[in-house]
C-alpha positions in Angstrom: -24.2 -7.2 18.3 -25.4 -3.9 17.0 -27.1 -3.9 13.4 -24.2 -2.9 11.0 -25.8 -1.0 8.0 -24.2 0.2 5.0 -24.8 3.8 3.7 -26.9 2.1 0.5 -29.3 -0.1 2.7 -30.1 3.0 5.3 -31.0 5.2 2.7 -33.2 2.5 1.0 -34.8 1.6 4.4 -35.5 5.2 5.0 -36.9 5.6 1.5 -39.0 2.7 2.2 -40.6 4.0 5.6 -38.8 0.8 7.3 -37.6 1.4 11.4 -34.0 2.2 12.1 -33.1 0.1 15.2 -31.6 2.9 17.8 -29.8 2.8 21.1 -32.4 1.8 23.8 -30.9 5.2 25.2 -32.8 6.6 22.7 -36.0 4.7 23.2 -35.8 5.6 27.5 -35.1 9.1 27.1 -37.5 11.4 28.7 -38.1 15.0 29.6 -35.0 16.1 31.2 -32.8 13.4 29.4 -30.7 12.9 26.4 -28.9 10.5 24.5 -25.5 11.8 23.0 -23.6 9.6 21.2 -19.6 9.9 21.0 -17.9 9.2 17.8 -14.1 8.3 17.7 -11.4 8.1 14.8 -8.0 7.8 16.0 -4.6 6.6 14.5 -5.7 7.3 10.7 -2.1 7.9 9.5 -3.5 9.3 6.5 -5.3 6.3 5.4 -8.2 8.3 3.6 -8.7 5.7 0.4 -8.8 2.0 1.3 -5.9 1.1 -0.9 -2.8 -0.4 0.1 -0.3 1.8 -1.5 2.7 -0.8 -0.5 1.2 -3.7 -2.2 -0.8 -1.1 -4.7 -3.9 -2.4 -4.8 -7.7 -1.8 -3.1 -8.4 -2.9 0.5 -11.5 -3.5 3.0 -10.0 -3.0 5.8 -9.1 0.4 6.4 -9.8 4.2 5.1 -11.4 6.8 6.7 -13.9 7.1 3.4 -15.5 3.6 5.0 -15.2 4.5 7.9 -17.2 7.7 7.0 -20.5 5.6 6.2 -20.1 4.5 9.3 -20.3 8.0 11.0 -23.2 8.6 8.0 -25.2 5.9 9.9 -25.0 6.9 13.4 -26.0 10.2 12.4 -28.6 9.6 10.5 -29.8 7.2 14.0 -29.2 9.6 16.7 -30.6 12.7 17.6 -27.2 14.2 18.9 -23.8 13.4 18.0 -20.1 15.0 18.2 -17.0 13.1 16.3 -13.8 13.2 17.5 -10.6 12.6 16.5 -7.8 10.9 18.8 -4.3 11.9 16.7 -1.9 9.9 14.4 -3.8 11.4 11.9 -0.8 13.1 9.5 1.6 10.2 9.3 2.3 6.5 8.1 1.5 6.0 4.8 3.2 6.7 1.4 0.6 9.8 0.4 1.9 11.0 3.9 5.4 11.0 2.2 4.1 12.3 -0.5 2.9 15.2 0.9 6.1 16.1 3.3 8.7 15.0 0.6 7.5 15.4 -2.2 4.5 18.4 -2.6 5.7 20.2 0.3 3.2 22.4 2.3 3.3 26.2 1.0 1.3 28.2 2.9 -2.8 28.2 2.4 -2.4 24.5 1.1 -4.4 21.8 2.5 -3.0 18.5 3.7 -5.4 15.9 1.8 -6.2 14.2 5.6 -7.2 17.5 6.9 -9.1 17.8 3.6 -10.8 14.8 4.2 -11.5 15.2 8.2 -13.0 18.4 7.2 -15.3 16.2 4.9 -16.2 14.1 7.2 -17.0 16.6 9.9 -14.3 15.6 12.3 -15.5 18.1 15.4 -12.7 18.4 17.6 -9.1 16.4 17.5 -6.0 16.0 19.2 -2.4 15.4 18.2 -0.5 11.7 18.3 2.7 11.3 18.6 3.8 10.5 14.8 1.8 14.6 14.1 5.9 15.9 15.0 8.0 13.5 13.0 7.8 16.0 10.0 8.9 19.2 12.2 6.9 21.8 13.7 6.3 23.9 10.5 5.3 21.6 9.0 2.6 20.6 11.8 1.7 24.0 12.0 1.0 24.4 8.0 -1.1 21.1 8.0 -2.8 22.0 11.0 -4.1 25.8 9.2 -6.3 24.0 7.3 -8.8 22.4 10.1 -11.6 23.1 10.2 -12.1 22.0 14.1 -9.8 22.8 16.9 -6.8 20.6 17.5 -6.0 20.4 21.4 -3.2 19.0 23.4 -2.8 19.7 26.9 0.6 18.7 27.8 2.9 20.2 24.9 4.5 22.7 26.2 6.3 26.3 24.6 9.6 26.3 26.5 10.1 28.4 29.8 6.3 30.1 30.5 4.7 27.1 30.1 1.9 28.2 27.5 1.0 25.2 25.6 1.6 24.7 22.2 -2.2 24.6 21.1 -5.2 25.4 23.1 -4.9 22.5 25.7 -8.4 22.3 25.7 -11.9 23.5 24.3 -15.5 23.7 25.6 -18.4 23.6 22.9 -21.6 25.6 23.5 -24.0 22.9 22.0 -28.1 21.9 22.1 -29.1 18.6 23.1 -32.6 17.6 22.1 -34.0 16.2 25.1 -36.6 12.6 25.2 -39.6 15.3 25.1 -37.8 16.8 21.9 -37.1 20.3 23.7 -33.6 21.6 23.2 -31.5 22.3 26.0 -27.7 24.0 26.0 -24.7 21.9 27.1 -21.0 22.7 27.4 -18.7 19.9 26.7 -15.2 19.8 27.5 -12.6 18.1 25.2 -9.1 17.8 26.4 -6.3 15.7 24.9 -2.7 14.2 25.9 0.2 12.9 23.4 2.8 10.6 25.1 5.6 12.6 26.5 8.3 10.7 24.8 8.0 12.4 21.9 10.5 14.3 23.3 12.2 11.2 23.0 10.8 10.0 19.0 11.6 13.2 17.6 14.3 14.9 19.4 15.8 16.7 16.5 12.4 18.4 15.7 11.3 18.9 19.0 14.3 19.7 21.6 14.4 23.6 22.4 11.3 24.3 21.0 8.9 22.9 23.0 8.9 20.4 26.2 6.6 17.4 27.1 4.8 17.5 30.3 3.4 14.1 32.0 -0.6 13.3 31.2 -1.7 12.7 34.6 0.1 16.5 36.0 -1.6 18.0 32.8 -5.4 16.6 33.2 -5.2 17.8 37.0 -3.8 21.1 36.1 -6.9 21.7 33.5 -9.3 19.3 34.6 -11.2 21.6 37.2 -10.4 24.9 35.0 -12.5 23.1 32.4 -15.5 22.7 35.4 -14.8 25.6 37.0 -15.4 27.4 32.9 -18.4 25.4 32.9 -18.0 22.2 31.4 -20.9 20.0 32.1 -19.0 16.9 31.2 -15.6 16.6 30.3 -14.0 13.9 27.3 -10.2 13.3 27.6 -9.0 12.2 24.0 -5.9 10.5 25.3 -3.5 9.7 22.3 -1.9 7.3 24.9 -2.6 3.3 25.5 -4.5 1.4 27.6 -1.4 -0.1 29.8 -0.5 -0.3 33.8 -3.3 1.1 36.6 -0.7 1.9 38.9 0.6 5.5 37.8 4.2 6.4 37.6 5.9 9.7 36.2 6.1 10.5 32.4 3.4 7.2 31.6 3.5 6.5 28.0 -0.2 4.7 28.1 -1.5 6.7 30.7 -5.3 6.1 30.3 -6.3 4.0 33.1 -4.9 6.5 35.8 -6.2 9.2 33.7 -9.8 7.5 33.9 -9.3 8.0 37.2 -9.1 11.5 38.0 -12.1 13.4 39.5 -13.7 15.7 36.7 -13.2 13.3 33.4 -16.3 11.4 32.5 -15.1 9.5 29.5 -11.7 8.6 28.0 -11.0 7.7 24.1 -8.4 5.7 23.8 -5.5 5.1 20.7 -2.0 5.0 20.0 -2.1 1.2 20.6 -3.9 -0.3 17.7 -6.3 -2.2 19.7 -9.6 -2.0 19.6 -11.6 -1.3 22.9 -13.7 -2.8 24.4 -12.3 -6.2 23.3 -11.2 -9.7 25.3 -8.0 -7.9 24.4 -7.7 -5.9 28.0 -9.6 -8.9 29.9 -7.1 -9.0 32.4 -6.0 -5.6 32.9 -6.1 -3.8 36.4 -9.6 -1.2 36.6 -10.5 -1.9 32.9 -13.7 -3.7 32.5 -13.5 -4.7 28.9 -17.0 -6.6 28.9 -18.7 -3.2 29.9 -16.5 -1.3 28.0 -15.2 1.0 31.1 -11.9 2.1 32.5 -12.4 2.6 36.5 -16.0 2.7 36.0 -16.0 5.4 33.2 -16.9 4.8 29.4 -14.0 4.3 27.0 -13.1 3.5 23.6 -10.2 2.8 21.3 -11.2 2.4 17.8 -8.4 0.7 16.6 -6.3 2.2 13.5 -6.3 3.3 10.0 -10.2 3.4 10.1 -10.7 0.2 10.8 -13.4 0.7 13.1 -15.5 3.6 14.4 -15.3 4.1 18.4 -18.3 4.9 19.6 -19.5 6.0 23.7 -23.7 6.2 24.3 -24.1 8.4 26.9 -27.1 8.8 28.7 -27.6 12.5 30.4 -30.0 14.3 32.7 -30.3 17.7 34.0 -28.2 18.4 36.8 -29.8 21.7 38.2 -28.4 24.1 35.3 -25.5 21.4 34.0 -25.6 17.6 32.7 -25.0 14.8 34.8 -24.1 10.9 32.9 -26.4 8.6 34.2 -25.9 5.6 32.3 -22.9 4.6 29.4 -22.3 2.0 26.9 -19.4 1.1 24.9 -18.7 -0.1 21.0 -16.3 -0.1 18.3 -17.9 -0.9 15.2 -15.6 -2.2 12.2 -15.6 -1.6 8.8 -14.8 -5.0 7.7 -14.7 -8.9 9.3 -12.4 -11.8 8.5 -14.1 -15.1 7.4 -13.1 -18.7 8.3 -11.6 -18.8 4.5 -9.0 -16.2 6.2 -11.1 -13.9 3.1 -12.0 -10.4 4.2 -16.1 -9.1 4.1 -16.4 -5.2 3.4 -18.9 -4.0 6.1 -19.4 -0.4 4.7 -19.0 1.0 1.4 -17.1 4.3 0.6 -18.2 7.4 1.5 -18.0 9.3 -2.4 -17.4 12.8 -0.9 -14.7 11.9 1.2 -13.0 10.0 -2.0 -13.4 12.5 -4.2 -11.9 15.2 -1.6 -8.5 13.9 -2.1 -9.1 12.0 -5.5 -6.3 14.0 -6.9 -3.5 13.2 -4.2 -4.2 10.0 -4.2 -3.5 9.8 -7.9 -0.5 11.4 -7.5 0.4 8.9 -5.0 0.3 6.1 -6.4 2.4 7.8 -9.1 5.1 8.3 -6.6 5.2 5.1 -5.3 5.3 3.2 -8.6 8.4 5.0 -9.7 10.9 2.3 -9.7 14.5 3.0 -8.8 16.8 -0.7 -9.5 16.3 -4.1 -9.3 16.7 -7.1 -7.0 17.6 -10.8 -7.9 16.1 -12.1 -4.8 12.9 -11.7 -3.3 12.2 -9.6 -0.3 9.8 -10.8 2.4 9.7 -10.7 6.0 7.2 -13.6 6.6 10.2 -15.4 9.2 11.7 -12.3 10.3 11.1 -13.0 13.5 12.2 -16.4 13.4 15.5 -16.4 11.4 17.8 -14.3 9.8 16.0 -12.2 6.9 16.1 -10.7 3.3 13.7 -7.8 4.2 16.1 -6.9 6.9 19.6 -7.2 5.5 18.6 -4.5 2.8 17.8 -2.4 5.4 21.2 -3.3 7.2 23.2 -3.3 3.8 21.8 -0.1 2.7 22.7 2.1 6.5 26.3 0.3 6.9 27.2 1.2 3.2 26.0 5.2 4.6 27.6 5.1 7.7 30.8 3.7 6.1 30.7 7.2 4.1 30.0 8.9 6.7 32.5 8.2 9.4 35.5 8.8 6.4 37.3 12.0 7.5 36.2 11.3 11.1 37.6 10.5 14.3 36.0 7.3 14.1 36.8 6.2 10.9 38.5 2.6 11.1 36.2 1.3 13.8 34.4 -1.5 13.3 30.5 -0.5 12.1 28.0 -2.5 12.3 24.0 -1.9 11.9 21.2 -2.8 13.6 17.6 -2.8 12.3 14.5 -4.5 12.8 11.2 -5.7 10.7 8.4 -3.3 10.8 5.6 -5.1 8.4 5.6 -8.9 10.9 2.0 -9.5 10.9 1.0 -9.2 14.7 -1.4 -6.5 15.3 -1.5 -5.9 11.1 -3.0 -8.8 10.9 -1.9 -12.1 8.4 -1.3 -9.8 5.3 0.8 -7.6 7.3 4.1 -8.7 5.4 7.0 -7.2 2.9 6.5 -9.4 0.6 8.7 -8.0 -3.0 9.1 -10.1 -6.2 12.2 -10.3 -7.5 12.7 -7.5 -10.4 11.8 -3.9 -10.0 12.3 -2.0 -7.0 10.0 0.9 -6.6 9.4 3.4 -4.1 6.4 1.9 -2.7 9.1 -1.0 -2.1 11.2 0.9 -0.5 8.0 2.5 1.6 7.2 -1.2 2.0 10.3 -2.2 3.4 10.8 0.8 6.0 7.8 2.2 7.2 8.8 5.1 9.1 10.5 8.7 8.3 12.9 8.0 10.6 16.6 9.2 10.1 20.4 8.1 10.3 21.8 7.8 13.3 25.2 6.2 14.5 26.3 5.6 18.2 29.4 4.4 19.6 29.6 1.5 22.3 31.6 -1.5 23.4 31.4 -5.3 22.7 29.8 -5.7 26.3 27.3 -3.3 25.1 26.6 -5.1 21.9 25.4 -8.1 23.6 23.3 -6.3 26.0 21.7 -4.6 23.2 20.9 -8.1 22.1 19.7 -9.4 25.2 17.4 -6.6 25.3 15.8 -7.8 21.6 15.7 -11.4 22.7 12.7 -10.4 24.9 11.1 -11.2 21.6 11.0 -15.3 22.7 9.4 -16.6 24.8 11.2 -19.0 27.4 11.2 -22.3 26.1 11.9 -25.7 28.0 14.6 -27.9 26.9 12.3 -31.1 25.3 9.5 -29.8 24.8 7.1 -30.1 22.2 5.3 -27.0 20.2 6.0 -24.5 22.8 4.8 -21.3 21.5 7.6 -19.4 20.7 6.9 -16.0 20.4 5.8 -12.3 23.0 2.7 -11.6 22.0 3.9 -8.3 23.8 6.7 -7.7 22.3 6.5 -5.3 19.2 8.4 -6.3 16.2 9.9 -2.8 15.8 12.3 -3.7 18.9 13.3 -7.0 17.4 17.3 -5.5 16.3 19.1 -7.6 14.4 22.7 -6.5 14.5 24.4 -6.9 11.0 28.1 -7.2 11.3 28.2 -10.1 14.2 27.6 -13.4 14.4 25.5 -14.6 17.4 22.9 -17.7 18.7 19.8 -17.0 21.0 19.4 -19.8 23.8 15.6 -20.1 24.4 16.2 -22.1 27.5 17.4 -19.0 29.2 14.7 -16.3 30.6 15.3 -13.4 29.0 17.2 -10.5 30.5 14.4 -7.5 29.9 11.0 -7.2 29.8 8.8 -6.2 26.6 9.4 -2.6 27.8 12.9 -2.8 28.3 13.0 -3.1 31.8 15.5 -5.1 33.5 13.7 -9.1 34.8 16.9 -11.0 35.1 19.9 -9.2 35.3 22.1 -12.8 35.3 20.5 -14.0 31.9 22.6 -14.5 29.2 20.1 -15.8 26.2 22.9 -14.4 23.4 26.1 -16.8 23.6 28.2 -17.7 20.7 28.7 -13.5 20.0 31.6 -13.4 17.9 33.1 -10.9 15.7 35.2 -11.8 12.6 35.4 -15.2 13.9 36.4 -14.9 17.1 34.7 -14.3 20.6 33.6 -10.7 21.0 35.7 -8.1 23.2 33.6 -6.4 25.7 35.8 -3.4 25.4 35.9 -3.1 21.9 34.5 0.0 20.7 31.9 0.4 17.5 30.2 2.2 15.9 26.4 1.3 14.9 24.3 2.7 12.2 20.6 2.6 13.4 17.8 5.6 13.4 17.3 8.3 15.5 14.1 6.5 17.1 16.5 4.2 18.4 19.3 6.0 18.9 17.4 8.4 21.3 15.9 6.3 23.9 12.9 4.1 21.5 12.4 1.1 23.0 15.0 1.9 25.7 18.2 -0.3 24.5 21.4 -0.6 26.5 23.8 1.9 25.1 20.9 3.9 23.2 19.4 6.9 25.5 20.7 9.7 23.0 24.0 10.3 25.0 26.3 7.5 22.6 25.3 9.3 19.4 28.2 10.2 17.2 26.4 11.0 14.1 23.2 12.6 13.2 22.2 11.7 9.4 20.1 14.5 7.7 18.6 11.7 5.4 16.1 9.1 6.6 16.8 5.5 6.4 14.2 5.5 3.6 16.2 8.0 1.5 19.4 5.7 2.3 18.3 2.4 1.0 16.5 4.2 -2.4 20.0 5.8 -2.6 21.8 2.5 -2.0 19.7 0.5 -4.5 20.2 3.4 -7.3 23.7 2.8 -6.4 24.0 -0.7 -6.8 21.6 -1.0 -10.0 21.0 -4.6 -8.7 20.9 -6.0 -5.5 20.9 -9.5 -3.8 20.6 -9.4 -0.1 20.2 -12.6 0.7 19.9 -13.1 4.3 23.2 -14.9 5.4 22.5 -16.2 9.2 24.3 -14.3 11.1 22.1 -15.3 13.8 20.5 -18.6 14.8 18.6 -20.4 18.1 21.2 -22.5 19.8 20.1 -26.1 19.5 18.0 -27.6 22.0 17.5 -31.2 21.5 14.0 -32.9 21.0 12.5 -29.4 21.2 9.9 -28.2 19.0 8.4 -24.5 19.1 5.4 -23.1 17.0 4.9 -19.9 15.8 2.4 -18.1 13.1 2.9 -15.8 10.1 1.6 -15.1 6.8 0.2 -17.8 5.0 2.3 -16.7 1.9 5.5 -17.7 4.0 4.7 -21.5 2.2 6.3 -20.1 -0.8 9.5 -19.2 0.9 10.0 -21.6 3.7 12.2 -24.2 2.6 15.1 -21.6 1.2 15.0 -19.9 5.0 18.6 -20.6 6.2 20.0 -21.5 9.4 16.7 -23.1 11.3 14.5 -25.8 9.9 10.9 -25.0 9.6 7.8 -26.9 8.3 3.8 -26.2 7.8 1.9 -27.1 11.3 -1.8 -26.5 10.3 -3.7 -22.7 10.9 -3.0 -20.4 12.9 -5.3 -18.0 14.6 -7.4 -15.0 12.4 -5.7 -16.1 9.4 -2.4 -16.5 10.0 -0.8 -19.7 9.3 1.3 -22.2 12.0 4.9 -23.2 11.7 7.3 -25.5 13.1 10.3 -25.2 14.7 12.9 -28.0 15.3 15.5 -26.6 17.6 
């Protein structure tokens, strides 16, 4: 392991004349040769502080302000640097909403994540996919303020096909040789979003630009990079470490982009992995030992700061250019979890980067406290995965009680709505504290926050009953298949995110774990003849497939996220101009109190002497005996601190 130093401990070794350990790059460089070391942020989503604004309190594990002294360090040990930054950098949080909903962006403001990635010295970056889901103006206001450029290759302006920013740069730069003599360099830094943006955030997006695929892009600019004189070229791909085997319009793109001629190192995000990691063991051309993807360096340095991705290279002159000759991989974190599940800060803050945005994140935290009702019932998601759920059924409460409203005067008032939504904060990648988790009383807006964490807005589509249960299927790739008698089968996709877990209020419905499941963690079709959903039944009687409805959900959805049967943006009816967020403050202001207690509208059909296991917070002991419609019990730890529960079908 690499020595991890905090910013304190450096400066006091340097004040005491003690030796900073470097890259043994650094140590073999000679005349001729030189150590650059690449620094990656990426998926910040304007986590600056380390503070949890949801559960409002401090955190160690994320901020870019530790993540800074991080940065400080390697600085400080190498002789040449660049940072980078891999997008997702202007949404997810509640200062996020702050800013968009609340503040606003006049022009000549600065967006406090700018603020503080012009503190840190952020070099170069490229845009993620969430940098559109507050609109293009907006974009374009946060974006005046950078003091870098911003680069993204495959966003296009409609017809001509001039990209939306520069789709690339090339830096003049000096490298200090192994001799200590300076030499110029050009490096070129291209980056890539994933094309279904287009998709995400159609109502922002469609008609004024268009999404071109990653792979088509990087061989379009690629050699006009080399050909300008770029001695090495970097590819900041917003876009995930997924399949080798390329096919058009990739969403994680980056092992076929590793491949093409020209690129000699890829950074990695939009997943919220970290690479390299045992994570990507198995995946086709990734050797995540070596840290390399097809042989070249890459890097993913996982998400809201929470580690610092870092690429050594080791050049030599090439005639008049650079050539790589040698490469290692890291990402460094800013905090690790103890046996005790407790959490050990790695770094402290960087000061300059808190005090950049000291006064929006005080203003923050006086949004987010504001309360706006009450609830009688707590609000967690700890089994939301498992069995019907509180956290949830707000969420479905609060969009059938808008939809409702809207669909009076319409065409398609009368029909039959239901609303389908799905748990966001389900541990998984989050980690074990990753859970809604609201006491009864006061409902505030970081509850709210809490409770849906996305800008997303209203969206209603029409279908039939035959698509209902399709839609279903398609969220039962959640489970694994399970065996009928056996014992503590693991019940849960490790690959399947949470966000595409719909529950469908409004129906009542069991899942049959014995049965494969009908479509893969992407959507695709496996088995077209599964049938895990049986029992679907509206008002008490067996659903008819040619029954139309209408279904309140979000426009993510609505338009092709996650790919759902009877959701590709051609079934939409209605088009909300409030997000879900703005619904369910609305709906709890309405309603003064609520109670939302989770009434099991869906349950595992029974599968005798079967156990399963699965793992979630370990807070869920508070709450797991008043979970209805599945019977669950405490089966030990689970794995990096979450806790193991029991299933009896």
């Amino acid at each position: 392991m690499p020595r991890q130093l905090n910013r304190r401990s450096f400066l006091a070794s340097t004040a005491a004349g003690s030796f900073i350990l470097l890259h043994p790059f650094s140590a073999r460089a000679q005349a001729g040769q030189a150590h650059l070391r690449l620094m990656e942020t990426t998926d910040l989503h304007v986590h600056v502080w380390p503070y949890d604004y949801y559960a409002d309190k401090p955190v160690d594990t994320l901020g870019l302000s530790r993540t800074a002294s991080i940065v400080a360090e390697i600085r400080a040990e190498a002789t040449n640097s660049l940072l980078l930054d891999n997008g997702d950098f202007l949404q997810g949080n509640p200062m996020g909403d702050y800013i968009a909903y609340e503040r606003g962006m006049k022009e000549g403001d600065s967006h406090p994540v700018i603020t503080a990635m012009n503190t840190v010295g952020i070099e170069v970056s490229t845009l993620g996919n969430h940098e559109f889901n507050y609109g293009l103006e907006f974009l374009t206001k946060a974006l005046a303020g950078a003091g870098y450029p911003v680069v993204c290759a495959n966003i296009v302006k409609p017809g001509g096909g001039e990209t939306l920013l520069e789709p690339y740069v090339i830096l003049d730069r000096e490298l200090i040789d192994g001799a200590g003599e300076k030499h110029p360099i050009r490096i070129g830094i291209i980056g890539f979003v994933p094309p279904q943006v287009m998709n995400w955030d159609r109502k922002h997006l469609e008609g004024n630009v268009e999404a071109r695929d990653i792979l088509a892009s990087a061989r379009k600019y690629v050699p006009e990079m080399r050909e300008a004189g770029a001695d090495i070229v970097i590819a900041l791909s917003h876009s995930g470490i997924g399949s080798a085997d390329e096919t058009e319009m990739m969403e994680n793109a980056s092992v076929p982009l590793a491949a093409i001629d020209g690129i000699d190192c890829v950074m990695t995000g939009h997943s919220h992995l970290v690479f390299p990691s045992d994570t990507y063991a198995d995946y086709a051309a990734v050797d995540a030992a070596a840290g390399t993807i097809h042989g070249k360096p890459a890097v993913m340095g996982g998400f809201w700061g929470s580690h610092l991705g870092l690429i050594d290279l080791m050049l030599e002159k090439d005639g008049s250019g650079w050539r790589v000759t040698g490469h290692t991989a890291e990402a460094r974190p800013i905090s690790k979890r103890n046996e005790d599940r407790s959490i050990t800060a790695l770094v402290e803050d960087d000061q300059a980067v808190l005090d950049s945005v000291k006064a929006e994140h005080e203003a923050t935290l006086e949004y987010v406290r504001r309360a706006v009702g009450t609830t009688t019932v707590p609000l967690h998601s700890y089994f939301a995965l498992v069995a019907d759920d509180p956290s949830v059924q707000v969420v479905s409460n609060a969009q059938t009680w808008y939809i409702e409203q809207m669909m009076q005067g319409t065409e398609w008032e009368g029909l039959p709505i239901l609303s389908a939504a799905a748990p966001f904060k389900a541990g998984g990648r989050g980690g074990p504290e990753y859970y809604t988790d609201v006491a009864p009383g006061a409902v505030a807006i970081k509850n709210v926050a809490d409770l849906y964490l996305y800008p997303n807005t209203v969206r209603a589509v029409l279908i039939d009953g035959a698509t209902v249960k399709d839609w279903l299927e398609r969220s039962a790739g959640m489970f694994n298949q399970i065996d009928p008698g056996s014992a503590d089968a693991i019940l849960l996709n490790p690959d399947f995110p949470s966000y595409n877990f719909d529950i469908i209020d409004g129906v009542t419905y069991q899942i049959d774990l014995s049965q494969p499941s009908k479509y893969g963690p992407k959507g695709e079709p496996l088995n077209p003849d599964a049938n895990r959903i049986v029992n679907l039944q509206f008002n008490g009687q067996p659903i008819d497939p040619a029954q139309q409805f209408v279904v309140a959900t979000n426009n993510y959805r609505a338009e092709g996220g996650g790919s759902f049967p009877g959701a590709d943006g051609s079934t939409i009816i209605f088009e909300g101009p409030d997000t879900n967020r703005d619904v369910i403050v609305r709906y709890i202001v309405e309603q003064g109190e609520i109670a939302p207690a989770a009434d099991a509208n869906w349950t595992f059909a029974p599968l005798e002497g079967t156990t399963v296991l699965f793992e979630t917070g370990p807070k869920a002991a508070d709450y797991a005996a008043s979970v209805k419609g599945v019977t669950i019990e405490p089966a030990g730890d689970g794995a990096d601190g979450f806790a193991a529960f029991r299933i009896t079908l």
